[in-house]
MARPA-700186 format. One record per residue (C-alpha): residue number from 1; residue in three letters; y negated, z, x negated. Coordinates in nm, 3 decimals. Each point is the difference from the previous one (the first is absolute). Layout:
<recs>
i  aa  c2  c3  c1
NUM  ala  Y  Z  X
...
</recs>
This chain:
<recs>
i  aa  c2  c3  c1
1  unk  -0.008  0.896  -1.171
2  unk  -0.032  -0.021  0.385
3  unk  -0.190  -0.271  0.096
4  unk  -0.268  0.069  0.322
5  unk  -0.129  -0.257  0.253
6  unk  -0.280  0.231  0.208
7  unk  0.102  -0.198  0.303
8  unk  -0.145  -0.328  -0.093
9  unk  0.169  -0.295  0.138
10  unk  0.144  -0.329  -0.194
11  unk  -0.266  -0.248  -0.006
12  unk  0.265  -0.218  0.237
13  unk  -0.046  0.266  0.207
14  unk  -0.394  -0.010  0.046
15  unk  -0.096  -0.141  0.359
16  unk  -0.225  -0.288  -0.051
17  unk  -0.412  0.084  0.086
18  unk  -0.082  0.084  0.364
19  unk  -0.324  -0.042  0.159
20  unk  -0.011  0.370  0.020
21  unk  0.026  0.053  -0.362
22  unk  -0.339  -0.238  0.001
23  unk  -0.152  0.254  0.213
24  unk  0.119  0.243  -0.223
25  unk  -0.105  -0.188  -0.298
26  unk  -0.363  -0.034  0.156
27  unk  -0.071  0.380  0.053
28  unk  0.129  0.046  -0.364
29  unk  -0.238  -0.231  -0.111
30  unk  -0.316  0.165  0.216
31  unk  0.093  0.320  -0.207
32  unk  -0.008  -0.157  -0.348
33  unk  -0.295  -0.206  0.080
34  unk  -0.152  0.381  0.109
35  unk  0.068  0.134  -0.303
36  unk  -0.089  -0.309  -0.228
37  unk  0.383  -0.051  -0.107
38  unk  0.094  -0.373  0.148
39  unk  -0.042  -0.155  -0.358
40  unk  0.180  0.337  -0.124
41  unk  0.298  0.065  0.222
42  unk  0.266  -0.227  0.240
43  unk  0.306  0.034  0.188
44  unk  0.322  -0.081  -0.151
45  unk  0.326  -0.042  0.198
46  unk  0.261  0.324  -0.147
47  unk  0.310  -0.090  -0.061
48  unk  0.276  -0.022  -0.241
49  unk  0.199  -0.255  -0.192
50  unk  0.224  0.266  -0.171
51  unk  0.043  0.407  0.026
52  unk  -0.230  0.230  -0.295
53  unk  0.120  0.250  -0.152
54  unk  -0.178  0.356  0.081
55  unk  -0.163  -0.023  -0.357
56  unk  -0.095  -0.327  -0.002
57  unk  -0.328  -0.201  0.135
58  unk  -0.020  -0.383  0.041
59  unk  -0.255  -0.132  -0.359
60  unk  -0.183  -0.342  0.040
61  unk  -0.086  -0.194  -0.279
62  unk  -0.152  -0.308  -0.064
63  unk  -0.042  -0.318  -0.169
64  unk  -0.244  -0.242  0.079
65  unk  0.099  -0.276  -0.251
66  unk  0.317  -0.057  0.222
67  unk  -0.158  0.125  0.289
68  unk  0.300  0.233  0.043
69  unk  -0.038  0.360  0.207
70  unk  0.315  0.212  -0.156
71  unk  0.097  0.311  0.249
72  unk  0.273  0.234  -0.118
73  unk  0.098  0.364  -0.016
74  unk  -0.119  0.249  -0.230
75  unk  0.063  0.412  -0.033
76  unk  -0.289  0.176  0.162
77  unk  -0.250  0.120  -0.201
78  unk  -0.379  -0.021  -0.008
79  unk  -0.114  -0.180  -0.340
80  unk  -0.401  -0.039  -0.013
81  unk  0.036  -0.405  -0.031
82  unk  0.153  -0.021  0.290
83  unk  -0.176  -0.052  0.353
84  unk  0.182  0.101  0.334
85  unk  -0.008  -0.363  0.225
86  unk  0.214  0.092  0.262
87  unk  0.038  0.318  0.261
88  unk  0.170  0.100  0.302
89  unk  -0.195  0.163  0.218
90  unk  0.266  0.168  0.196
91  unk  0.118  0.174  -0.286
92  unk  -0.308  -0.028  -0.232
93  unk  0.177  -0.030  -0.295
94  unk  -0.094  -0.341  -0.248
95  unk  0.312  -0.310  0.017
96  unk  -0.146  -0.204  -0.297
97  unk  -0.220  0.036  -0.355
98  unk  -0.165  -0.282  -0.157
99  unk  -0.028  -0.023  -0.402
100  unk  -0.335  -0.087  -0.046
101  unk  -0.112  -0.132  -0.385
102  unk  -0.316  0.113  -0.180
103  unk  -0.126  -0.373  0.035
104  unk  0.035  0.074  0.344
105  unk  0.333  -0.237  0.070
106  unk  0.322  0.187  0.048
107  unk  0.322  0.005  -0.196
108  unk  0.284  -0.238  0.051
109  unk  0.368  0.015  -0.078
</recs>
């Protein structure tokens, strides 16, 4: 299976904050506050620790009892307990799904 990167760099490769990316950062947060989304939506830095596969997504799960946030891959595939966390905007397409429990905590490994 060919693995894909979409042209995200290594996270050693990420420049560090400028103060244009706060400038940045404020107009994206005059939009969300427009539209009622700051407690809803934020900005996360894209990049990648390791390549996915072409079928595969990045799953979160969760356990709060050892307050441990578990992100690995997973074969695409849109399951109704799962809940898209994470998308590119560039490309549009969703990096990570969270497994959410019916008492409202999510699964861990």
């Amino acid at each position: 299976m060919e693995a894909i990167t979409h042209q995200l760099p290594g996270i050693q490769e990420v420049a560090p904050l400028s103060e244009e990316d706060h400038n940045c950062f404020a107009e994206i947060r005059g939009i969300l506050e427009k539209y009622g989304n700051l407690q809803r939506f934020g900005v996360c830095l894209l990049h990648q620790h390791f390549d996915l596969a072409e079928d595969e997504v990045l799953t979160e799960s969760w356990d709060p009892e050892r307050r441990l946030l578990i992100s690995k891959p997973a074969k695409r595939g849109r399951s109704p307990e799962l809940i898209e966390t994470s998308w590119r905007l560039d490309t549009g397409e969703c990096r990570a799904d969270c497994h959410p429990r019916p008492d409202g905590g999510h699964y861990s490994d």
